[in-house]
N, CA, C and O of each residue as an XYZ file, in Angstrom:
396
protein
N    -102.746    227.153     49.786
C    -102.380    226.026     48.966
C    -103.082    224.741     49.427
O    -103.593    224.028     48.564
N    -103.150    224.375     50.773
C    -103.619    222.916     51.378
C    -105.385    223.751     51.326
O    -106.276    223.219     50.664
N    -105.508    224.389     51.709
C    -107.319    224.916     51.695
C    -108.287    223.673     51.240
O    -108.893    222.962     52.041
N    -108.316    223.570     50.161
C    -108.881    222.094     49.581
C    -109.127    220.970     50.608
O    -110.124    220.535     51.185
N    -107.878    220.691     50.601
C    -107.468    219.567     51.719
C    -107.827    219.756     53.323
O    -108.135    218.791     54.023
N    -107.772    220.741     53.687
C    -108.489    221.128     54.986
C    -109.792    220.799     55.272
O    -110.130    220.104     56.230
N    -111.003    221.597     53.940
C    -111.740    221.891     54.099
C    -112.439    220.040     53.980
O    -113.423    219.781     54.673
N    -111.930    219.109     53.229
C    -112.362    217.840     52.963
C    -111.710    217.172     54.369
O    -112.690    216.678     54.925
N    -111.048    217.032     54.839
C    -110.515    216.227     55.879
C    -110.444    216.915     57.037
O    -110.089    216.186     57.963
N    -110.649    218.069     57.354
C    -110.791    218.905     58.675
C    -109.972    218.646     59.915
O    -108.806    219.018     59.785
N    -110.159    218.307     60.654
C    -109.176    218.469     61.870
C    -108.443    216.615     61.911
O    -107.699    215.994     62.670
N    -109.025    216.385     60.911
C    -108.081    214.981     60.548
C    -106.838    215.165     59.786
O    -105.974    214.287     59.780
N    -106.687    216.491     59.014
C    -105.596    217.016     57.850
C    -104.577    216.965     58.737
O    -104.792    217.667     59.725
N    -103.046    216.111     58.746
C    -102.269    216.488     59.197
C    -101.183    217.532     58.672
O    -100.054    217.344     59.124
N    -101.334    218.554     57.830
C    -100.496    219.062     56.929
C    -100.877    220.568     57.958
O    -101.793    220.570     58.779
N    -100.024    221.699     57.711
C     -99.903    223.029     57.892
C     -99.073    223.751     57.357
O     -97.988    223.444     56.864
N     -99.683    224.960     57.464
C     -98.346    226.080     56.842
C     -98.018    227.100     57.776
O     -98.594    228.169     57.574
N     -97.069    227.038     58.965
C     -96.282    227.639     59.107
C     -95.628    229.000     58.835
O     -95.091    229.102     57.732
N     -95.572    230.247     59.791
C     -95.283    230.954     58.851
C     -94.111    230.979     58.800
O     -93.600    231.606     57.872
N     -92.881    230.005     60.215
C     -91.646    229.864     59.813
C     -91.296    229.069     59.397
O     -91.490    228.232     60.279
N     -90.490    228.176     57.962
C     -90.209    227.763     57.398
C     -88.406    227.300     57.966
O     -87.634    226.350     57.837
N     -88.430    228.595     58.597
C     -86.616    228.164     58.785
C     -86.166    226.775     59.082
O     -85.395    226.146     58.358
N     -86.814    226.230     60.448
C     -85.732    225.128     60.547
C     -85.901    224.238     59.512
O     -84.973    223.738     58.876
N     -87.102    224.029     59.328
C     -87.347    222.947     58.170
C     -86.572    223.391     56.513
O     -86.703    222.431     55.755
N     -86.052    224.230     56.035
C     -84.756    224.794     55.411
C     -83.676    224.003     55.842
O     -83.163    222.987     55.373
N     -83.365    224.912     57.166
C     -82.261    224.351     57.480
C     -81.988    223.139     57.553
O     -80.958    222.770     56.989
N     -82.601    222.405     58.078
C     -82.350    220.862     58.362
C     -82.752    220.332     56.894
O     -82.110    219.307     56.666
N     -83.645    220.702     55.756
C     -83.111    220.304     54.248
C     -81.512    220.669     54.190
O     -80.774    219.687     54.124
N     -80.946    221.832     54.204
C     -79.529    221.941     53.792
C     -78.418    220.878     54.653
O     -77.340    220.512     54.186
N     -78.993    220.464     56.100
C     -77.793    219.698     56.410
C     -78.047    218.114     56.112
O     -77.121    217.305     56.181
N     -79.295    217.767     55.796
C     -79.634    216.641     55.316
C     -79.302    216.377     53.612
O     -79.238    215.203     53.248
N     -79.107    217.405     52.652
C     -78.795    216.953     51.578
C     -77.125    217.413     51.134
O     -76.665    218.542     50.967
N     -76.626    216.410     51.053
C     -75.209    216.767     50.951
C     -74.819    216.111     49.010
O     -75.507    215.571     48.144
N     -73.655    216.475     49.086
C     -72.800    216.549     47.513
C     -73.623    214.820     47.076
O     -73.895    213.776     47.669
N     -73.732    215.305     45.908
C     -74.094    213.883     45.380
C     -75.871    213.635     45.654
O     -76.418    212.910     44.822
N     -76.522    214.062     46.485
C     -78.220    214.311     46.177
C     -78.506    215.208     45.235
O     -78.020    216.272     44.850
N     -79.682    214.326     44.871
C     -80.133    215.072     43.275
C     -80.617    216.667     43.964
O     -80.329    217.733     43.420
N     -81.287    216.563     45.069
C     -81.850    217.832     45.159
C     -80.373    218.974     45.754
O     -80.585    220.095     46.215
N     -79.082    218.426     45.616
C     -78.073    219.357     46.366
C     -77.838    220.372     45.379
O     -77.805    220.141     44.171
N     -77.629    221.826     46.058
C     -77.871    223.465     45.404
C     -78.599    223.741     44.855
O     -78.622    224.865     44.353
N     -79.725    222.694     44.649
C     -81.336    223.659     44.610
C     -81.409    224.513     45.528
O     -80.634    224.292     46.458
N     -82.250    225.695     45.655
C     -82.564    226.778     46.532
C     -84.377    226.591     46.868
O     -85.263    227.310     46.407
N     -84.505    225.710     47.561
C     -85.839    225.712     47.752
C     -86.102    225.974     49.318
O     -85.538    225.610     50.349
N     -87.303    226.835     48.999
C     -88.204    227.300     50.253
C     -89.435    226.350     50.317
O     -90.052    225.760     49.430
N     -89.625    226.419     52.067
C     -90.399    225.590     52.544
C     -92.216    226.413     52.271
O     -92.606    227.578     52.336
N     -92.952    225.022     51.946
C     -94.251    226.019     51.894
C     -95.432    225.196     53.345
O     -96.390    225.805     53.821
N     -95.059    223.928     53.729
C     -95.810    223.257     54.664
C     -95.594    221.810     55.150
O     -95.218    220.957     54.345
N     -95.766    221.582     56.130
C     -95.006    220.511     57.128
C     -96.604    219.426     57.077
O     -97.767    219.433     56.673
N     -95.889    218.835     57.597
C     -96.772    217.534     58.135
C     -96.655    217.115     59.685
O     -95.511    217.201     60.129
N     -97.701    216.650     60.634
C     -97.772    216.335     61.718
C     -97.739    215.259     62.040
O     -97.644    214.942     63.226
N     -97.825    214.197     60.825
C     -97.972    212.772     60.799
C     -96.393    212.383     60.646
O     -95.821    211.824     61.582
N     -95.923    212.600     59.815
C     -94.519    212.244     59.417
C     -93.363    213.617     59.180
O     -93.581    214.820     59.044
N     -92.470    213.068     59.194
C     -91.341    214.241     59.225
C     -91.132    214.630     57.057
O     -90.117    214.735     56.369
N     -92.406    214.710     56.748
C     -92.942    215.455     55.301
C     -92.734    216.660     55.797
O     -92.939    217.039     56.950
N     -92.159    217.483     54.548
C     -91.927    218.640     54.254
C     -92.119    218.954     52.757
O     -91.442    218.320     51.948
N     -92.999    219.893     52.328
C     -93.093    220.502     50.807
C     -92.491    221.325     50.809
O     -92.618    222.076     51.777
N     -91.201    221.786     49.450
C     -90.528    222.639     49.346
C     -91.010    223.500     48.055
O     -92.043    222.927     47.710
N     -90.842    224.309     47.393
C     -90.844    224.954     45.930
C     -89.669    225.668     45.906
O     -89.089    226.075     46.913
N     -89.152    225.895     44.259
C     -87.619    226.107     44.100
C     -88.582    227.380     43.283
O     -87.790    228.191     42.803
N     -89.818    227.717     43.038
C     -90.506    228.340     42.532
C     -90.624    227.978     40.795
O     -90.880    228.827     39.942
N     -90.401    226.691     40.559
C     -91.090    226.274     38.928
C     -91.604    224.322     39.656
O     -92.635    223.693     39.418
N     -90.727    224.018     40.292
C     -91.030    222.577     40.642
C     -91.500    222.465     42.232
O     -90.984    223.111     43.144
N     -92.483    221.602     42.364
C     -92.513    221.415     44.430
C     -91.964    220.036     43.871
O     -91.927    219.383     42.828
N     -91.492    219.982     45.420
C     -90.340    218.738     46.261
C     -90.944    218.282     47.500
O     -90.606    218.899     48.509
N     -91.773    217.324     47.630
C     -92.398    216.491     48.778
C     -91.054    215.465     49.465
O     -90.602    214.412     49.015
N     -90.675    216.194     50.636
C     -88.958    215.615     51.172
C     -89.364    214.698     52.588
O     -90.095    215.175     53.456
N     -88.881    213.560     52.665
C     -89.420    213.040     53.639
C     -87.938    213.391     54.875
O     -86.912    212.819     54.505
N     -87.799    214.106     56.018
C     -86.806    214.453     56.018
C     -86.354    213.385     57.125
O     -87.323    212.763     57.560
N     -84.996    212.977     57.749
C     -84.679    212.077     58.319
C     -83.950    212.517     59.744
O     -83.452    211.690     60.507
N     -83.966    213.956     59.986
C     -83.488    214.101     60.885
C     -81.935    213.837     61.240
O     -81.442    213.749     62.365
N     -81.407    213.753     60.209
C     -80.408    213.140     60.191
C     -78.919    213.069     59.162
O     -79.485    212.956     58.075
N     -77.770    213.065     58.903
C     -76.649    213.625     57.827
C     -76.972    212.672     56.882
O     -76.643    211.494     57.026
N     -77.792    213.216     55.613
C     -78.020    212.680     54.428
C     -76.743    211.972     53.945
O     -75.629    211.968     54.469
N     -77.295    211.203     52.501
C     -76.203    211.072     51.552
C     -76.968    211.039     50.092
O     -78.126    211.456     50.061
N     -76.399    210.592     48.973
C     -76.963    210.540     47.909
C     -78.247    209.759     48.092
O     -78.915    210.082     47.110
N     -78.691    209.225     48.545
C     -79.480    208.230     48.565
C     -80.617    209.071     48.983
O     -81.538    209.286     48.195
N     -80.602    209.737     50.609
C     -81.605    210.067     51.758
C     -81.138    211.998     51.627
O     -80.199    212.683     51.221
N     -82.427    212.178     52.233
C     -83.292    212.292     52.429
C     -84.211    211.338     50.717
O     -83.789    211.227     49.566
N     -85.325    210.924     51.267
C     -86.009    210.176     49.957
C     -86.834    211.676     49.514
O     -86.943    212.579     50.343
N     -87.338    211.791     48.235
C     -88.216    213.103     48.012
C     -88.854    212.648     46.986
O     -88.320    211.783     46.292
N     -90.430    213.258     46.610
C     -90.855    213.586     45.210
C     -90.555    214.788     44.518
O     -89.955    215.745     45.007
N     -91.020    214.696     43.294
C     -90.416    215.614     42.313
C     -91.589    216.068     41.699
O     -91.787    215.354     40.716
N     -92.559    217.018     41.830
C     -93.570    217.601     40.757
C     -93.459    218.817     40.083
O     -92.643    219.675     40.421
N     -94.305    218.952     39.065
C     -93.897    220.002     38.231
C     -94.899    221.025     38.738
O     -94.551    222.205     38.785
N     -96.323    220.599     39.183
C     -97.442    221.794     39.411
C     -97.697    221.454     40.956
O     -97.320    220.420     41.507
N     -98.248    222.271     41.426
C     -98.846    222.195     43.110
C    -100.050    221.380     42.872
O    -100.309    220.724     43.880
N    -101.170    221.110     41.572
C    -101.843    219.985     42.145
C    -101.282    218.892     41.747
O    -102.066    218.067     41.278
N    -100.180    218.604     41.775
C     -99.387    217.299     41.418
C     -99.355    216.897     42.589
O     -99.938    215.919     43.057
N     -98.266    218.075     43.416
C     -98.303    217.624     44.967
C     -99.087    217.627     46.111
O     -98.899    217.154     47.232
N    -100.225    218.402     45.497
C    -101.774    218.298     46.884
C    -101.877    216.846     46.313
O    -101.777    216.210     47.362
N    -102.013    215.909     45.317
C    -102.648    214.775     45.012
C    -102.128    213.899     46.141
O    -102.621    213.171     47.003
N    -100.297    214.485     45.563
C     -99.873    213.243     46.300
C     -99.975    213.331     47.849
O    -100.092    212.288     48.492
N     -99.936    214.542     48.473
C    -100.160    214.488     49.985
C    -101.585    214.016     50.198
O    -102.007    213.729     51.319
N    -102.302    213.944     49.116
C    -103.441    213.418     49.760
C    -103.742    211.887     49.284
O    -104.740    211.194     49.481
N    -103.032    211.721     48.877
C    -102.637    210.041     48.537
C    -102.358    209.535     49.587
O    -103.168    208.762     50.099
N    -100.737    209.911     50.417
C    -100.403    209.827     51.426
C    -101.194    209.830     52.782
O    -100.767    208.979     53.562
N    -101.949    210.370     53.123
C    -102.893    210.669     53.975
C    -104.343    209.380     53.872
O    -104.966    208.941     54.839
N    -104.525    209.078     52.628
C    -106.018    208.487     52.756
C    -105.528    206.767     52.447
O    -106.253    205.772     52.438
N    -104.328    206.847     52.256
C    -103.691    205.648     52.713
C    -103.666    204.819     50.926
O    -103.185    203.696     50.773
């Protein structure tokens, strides 16, 4: 999925994919509580960031760019984007990145 983005920014890309996804799951489920838009979505993690505590999720029709906080959400937080296609969200991680 990031390939693109690798191959243009190289060992500057802070993004990866992981092949465990778990904690970054988990710590989405204890960070989004009753009242976040993204609460009982079922989304899996597809790649992290090294720069910031970014996480891309897919629910498998939408990706979710989650900025995560480490911390007991509320309606408000965790902050996230919302796209409909994966080059929606390579754009925006690479928005993010080139400043």
């Amino acid at each position: 999925m990031l390939e693109d983005l690798y191959q243009k920014y190289g060992e500057d890309f802070p993004w990866w994919e992981p092949e465990d996804m778990t904690p970054a799951e988990r710590q989405l489920q204890r960070e989004v509580t009753a009242g976040h838009p993204l609460y009982g979505r079922a989304l899996r993690g597809l790649a992290r960031s090294g720069a910031r505590d970014d996480v891309l999720f897919t629910d498998g029709e939408q990706y979710v760019l989650v900025h995560l906080t480490w911390g007991v959400g509320n309606a408000d937080y965790p902050r996230f984007q919302l796209f409909d296609t994966a080059a929606e969200a390579m754009a925006a991680i690479e928005r993010e990145i080139s400043g």
